[in-house]
C-alpha positions, 0 to 999 in steps of 0.5 A: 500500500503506498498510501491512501490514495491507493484505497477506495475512499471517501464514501458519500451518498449521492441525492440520486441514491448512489453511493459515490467514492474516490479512488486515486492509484494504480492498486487494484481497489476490491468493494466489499460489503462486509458480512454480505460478499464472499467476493468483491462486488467490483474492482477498480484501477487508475484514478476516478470517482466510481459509484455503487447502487445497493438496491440495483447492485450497479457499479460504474465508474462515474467519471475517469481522473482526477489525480491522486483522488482523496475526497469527494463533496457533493454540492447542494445541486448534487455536483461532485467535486475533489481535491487535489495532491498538487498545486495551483487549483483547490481541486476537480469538478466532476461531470458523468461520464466525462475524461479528466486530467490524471498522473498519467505517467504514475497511473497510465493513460485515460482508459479510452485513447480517443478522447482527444482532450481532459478537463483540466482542474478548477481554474485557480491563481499559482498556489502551493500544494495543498488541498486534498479533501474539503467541504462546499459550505452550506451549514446555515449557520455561520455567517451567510457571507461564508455560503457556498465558499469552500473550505479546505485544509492546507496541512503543509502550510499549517491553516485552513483556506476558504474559497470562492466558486464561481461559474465558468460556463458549465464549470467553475473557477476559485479564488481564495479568500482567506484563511480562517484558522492559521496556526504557528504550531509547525505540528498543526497538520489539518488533514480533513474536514467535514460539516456537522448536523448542526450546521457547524465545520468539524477541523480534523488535525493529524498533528504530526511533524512532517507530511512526507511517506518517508518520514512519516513511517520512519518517525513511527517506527523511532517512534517520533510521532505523538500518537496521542495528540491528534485533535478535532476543532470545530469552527463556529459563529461567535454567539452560536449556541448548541442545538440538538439534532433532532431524530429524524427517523421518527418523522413521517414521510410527509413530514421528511419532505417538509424538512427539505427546505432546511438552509442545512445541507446535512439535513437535507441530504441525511432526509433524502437518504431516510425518504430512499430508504422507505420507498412510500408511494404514498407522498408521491402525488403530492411531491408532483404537484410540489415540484410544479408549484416551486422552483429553487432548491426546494423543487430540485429537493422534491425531484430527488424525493420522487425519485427516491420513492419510485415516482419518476416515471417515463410521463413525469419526466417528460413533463418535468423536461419543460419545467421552470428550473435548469437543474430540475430539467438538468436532473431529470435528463440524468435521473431518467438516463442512469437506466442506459436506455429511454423511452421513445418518448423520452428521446424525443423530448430530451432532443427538443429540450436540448435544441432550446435548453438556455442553462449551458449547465443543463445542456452539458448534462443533457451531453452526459446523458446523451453519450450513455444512451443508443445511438438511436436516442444519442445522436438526436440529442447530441444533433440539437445540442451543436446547435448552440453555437455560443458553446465554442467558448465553453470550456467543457461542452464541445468535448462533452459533445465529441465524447457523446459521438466518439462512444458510438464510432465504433461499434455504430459506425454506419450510424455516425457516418449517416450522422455527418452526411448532413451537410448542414451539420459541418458548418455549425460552429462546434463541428467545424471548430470541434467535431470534424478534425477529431472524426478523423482523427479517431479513425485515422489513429487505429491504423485499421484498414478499415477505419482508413477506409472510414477516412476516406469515406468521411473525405469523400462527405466534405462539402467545402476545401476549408472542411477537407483541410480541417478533417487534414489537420486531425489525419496528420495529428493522428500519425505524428510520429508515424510513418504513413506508408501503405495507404488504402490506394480509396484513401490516396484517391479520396486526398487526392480529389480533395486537394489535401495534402502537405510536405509533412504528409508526403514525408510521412508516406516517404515520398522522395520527391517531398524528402528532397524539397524538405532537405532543400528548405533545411539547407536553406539558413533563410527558410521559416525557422519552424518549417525547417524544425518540423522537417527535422522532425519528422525526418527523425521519425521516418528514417530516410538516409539521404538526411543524415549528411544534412542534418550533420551539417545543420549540427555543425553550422546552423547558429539556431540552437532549437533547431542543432538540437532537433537535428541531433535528436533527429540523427539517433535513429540512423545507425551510421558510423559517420555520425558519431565520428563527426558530433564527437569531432565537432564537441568541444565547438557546441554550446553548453546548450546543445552538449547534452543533445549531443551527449544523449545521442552518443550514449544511445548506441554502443557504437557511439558510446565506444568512440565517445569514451575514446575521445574521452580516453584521448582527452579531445573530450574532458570526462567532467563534461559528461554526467554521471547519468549519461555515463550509467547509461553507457554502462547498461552496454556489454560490448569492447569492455565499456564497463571496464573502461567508464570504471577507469574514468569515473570510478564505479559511477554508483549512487552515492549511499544513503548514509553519505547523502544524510551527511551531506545534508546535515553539512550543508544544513549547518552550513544554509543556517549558521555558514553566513548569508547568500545573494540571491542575484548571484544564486539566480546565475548558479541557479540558471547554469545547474537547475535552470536547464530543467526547471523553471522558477519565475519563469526563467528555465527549462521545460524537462522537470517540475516547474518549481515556482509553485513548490513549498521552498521555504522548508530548507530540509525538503529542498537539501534531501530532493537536491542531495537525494532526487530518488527520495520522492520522485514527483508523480509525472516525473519518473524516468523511464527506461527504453531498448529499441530493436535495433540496439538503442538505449534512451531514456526520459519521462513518459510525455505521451503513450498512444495505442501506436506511439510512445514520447520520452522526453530526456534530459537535453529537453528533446522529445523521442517519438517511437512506434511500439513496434519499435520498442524491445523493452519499455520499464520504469527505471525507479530512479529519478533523471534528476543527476546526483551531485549538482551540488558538488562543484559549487564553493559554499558561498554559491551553494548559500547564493543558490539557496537564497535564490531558491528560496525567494518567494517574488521575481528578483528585480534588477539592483537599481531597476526594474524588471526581471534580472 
């Protein structure tokens, strides 16, 4: 068990009966009803909010993502939220069905490759981490200025955040406020958070020293942690007084439904739970006529009501699909769609409400809705809902659209392509910005013979050259980093009548005659800077031999340092002995910017490797100007005694022990603290020549690790053990992957993107690396951090305080005198 994360967890029941949960790893999480299951009811894997109905036995997982999922908060409106392990957002906001952001390296790709795009995390300013667990206030009694705020413990800041949310059309953004509860106990570790019945916040405080699976399991083994010390706060009004909770299970029916109109959202959720459970059909004609009287919170209670009783009907819902309130339309469409399937009747009153719905809300519902439904009564809805052309602005709609389509293209392909043989249909604004280039893509990214002769049927439907040029867009997208050899000669034809085409797509297919135009514009130092980077590109992934001399050359003249190192990363796939023999003779003329390109193309072969540590041998290279990681790599090759040979240059080039990292941690601790003052200035030039070519920090650095502006640097113990110590807490997304190539290339890097036919590293040298899987020998986590050891090393005391005092500035340094960033 890594943490508890791993687990099923956080179980709250939803107003539409379900019982909701989070789950937030890569362990396999069992549901278990104990005392009532031999085995378990379901399994689940990855990072998602999943739901379980215990009259019906259903599970399903109700939305995919989510991040490191611990957590789960249903609002008065019955929209489910989360927090989230990491900074600059409070947190998710769930929708049914849908695909959000995830640890993809650490937990795997989306279970469905052709989503096409995630919903990112609430919009929020750049904040610290974090806030994993929280509540939506709506307690009634505190202040009603504090209503609808969220409220969330920040335990690695010692205090309690309250939020605003706002709308962002179909979705939401945050803003904090303030911290209620702050604390100067650096023990005070608020860990969860929870309403009470009488309507007060309930603070839960671990209390322990530090926040860190390391530390804390190695302090309670030395027994370091207080075990008896853990508190629970309550935050309440000043002049509040204590009400007692009434026993609701002893009300009537009748008297449950009148208690929905309490400003209390824990009683109104702990009344819609007793009414559930009691199925009496005897308020239902009531509740009817209710709902069609109110409108507000009250009415949406009543739905819930009804349809814990058993009262939504096929008839109701129709007619409750025209009532006054959005999110009582928005509740029946997802009410009535959880059963898979509707009516007739049903279908065709959600299409004309969908075709006229006013709430973008609502409408994005009615799109989760649509996507569960046969392709029958799906694409009908979907049909009326790319009607509204204002929802091109909305930040979760047309992908909501496009899922509700992309669930039917498989398996209801001569539906979907019905579906788009209406012409009008490609000039709506969400088609033509969303729908078409994603249609294609979806096809064209199997590879099948059969969903390429799909494309060319979806061609051959184009009314207009603007639309064949979009539908372009998404087949090239599709074979980024593949070769596009053996086309269905229907699809060359169908390209062909259409006018589509591009240098890029002719490379891709291996035409010559576009290899020679693109090596001609790469040549060519006054050409676009970007086209001749794309061709470079491109001709690193499909391998044509002609380049090599052209890209040696561009290596060895262009004064474009973006451009050297995409032709570096280009040559790796072409195992010819004059490549490593000119970069290796050209080295000591490269920039301190493109010798790591260089470096990781020479350790990616064994023949290279050989005349690398040759000139190393020879001194025409200085062996302090190639890393310890660059050369483990080397070493991972058996031939012409390269082991033997590193070891004589470098020593055994091991990672340094556990015990030798603890006590330079400890020297250079006393040094930070008691060693004198740093200058920030000059720690920003340190900073810009070790950590900078990875990171970024106020903007200034790499793009290969984490952006480091929003992490916690003011504690100096974490900042010494994740410099002295990378592989102590590696940052999930962030873990180094290991490659073996069939034709005997060794790379590694961070897992930028994994598709059904392509795999992205991204190295050290800051380099993207596209594979096919056909390419790859052997793919595994090496469970080291990429992150080198001994940054640290040749730096005098005084810079390691300068780099410190850097890394610890909490604003953008201005320059002495000036304005401005230094």
């Amino acid at each position: 068990l890594e943490d508890t994360h791993s687990v099923a967890n956080s179980l709250r029941w939803g107003p539409d009966g379900w019982l909701y949960g989070a789950h937030g790893s890569t362990v396999t999480a069992k549901i278990v009803r104990p005392g009532i299951d031999k085995e378990p009811i379901a399994e689940i894997e990855g990072q998602d909010i999943w739901r379980y109905q215990p009259e019906t036995h259903r599970f399903e997982v109700f939305c995919e993502g989510g991040g490191n999922t611990f957590g789960v908060e249903i609002d008065a409106k019955g929209r489910i939220f989360s927090g989230h392990n990491g900074g600059d957002t409070r947190g998710f906001h769930y929708m049914q069905g849908a695909y959000l952001k995830k640890g993809f390296d650490k937990h795997g790709p989306l279970s469905n490759p052709f989503t096409f795009g995630y919903f990112d995390m609430m919009e929020h300013a750049k904040v610290q981490r974090f806030t994993h667990t929280f509540l939506i206030y709506e307690g009634g009694a505190l202040n009603a200025s504090h209503l609808g705020h969220l409220f969330g413990p920040e335990p690695l800041q010692n205090q309690v955040v309250e939020t605003e949310i706002t709308p962002q059309g179909s979705t939401f953004k945050t803003r904090d406020l303030q911290r209620p509860i702050t604390s100067t106990d650096p023990w005070f570790r608020p860990v969860d958070i929870k309403a009470g019945p009488d309507g007060v916040i309930y603070l839960f405080d671990w209390y322990v020293p530090q926040l860190a699976h390391s530390r804390t399991y190695s302090d309670l083994q030395q027994g370091a942690l207080d075990l008896a010390r853990g508190r629970i706060y309550r935050l309440r009004a000043k002049d509040s007084t204590f009400k007692p909770t009434p026993d609701y299970s002893k009300e009537t029916t009748a008297q449950l439904v009148q208690d929905l109109r309490s400003e209390n959202k824990w009683v109104r959720q702990t009344v819609q739970r007793l009414i559930a459970d009691r199925h009496d059909a005897a308020i239902v004609p009531d509740v009817k006529k209710q709902i069609d009287a109110n409108d507000g919170q009250y009415a949406l209670e009543l739905l819930w009501a009804l349809h814990g009783s058993g009262g939504l009907d096929a008839a109701t819902g129709v007619h409750l699909l025209d009532h006054k309130d959005p999110y009582v339309r928005m509740w029946t469409a997802r009410l009535l769609g959880d059963a898979d399937s509707v009516t007739p009747e049903v279908a065709k009153k959600l299409a004309e409400v969908a075709e006229k719905e006013t709430n973008v809300e609502t409408r994005a519902q009615f799109a989760c809705t649509a996507k569960r439904l046969p392709v029958a009564q799906d694409l009908p809805i979907v049909r009326a809902l790319l009607g509204h052309d204002a929802d091109t602005s909305d930040p979760r709609q047309p992908l909501l659209l496009w899922w509700a389509i992309e669930a039917k293209a498989q398996n209801d392909r001569d539906a979907v392509l019905a579906f788009f043989k209406d012409s009008p249909l490609w000039d709506r604004a969400l088609v033509k910005q969303y729908i078409l280039e994603r249609i294609m893509r979806r096809y064209a990214q199997t590879g099948a013979r059969k969903d390429l002769l799909t494309c060319a049927t979806i061609f051959d439907m184009s009314p207009t050259p603007e639309h064949s040029k979009i539908l372009m867009t998404g087949f090239e997208a599709a074979f980024k980093g593949r070769p596009l050899s053996g086309l269905p000669d229907e699809l060359v034809a169908a390209m062909s009548r259409h006018h589509v085409g591009s240098v890029a797509l002719s490379l891709r297919q291996g035409d010559a005659g576009a290899i020679d135009k693109a090596l001609k514009v790469i040549a060519d130092e006054k050409a676009s800077a970007q086209t001749r980077l794309e061709y470079v590109t491109i001709l690193g992934e499909v391998k044509a031999p002609a380049s090599v001399p052209v890209l040696l050359e561009l290596v060895e003249k262009t004064k474009d340092e973006p451009l050297r190192k995409a032709a570096l990363a280009a040559l790796a796939p072409y195992d010819d002995t004059q490549i490593a023999k000119r970069v290796v003779a050209g080295f000591p003329k490269l920039s301190k910017a493109s010798q790591p390109a260089a470096l990781s193309l020479l350790a990616s072969r064994a023949g290279s490797a050989v005349q690398l540590i040759s000139a190393v041998e020879s001194g025409s290279i200085s062996h302090q100007q190639v890393p310890l990681e660059v050369v483990r790599k080397i070493k991972l090759f058996t031939t012409d005694d390269l082991t033997a040979r590193t070891e004589k240059i470098w020593g055994s080039a091991g990672r340094a022990t556990s015990a030798d990292m603890a006590q330079k941690i400890q020297r250079l601790g006393v040094l930070l603290r008691d060693g004198g003052t740093g200058d920030p200035y000059a720690g920003h030039t340190v900073f810009m020549g070790t950590c900078g070519a990875c990171h970024t920090l106020h903007n200034q650095g790499g793009q290969v690790g984490p952006d480091l502006t929003k992490f916690k640097r003011d504690d100096l113990d974490a900042l010494l053990l994740n410099i002295i110590n990378p592989n102590a807490e590696i940052r999930e997304g962030y873990e180094n992957f290991l490659v073996t190539t069939k034709d005997g290339r060794v790379i590694n890097g961070f897992l930028v993107e994994q598709a059904p036919q392509v795999v992205v590293l991204r190295g050290l040298d800051g380099q993207n690396v596209s594979l096919t899987r056909a390419e790859i020998a052997d793919m595994k986590n090496a469970g080291v951090s990429l992150m080198p050891e001994g940054l640290l090393d040749a730096y005098t005391d005084q810079q390691v305080r300068d780099l410190f005092a850097y890394l610890r500035t909490t604003q953008p340094l201005l320059v002495k005198g000036g304005g401005g960033a230094p």
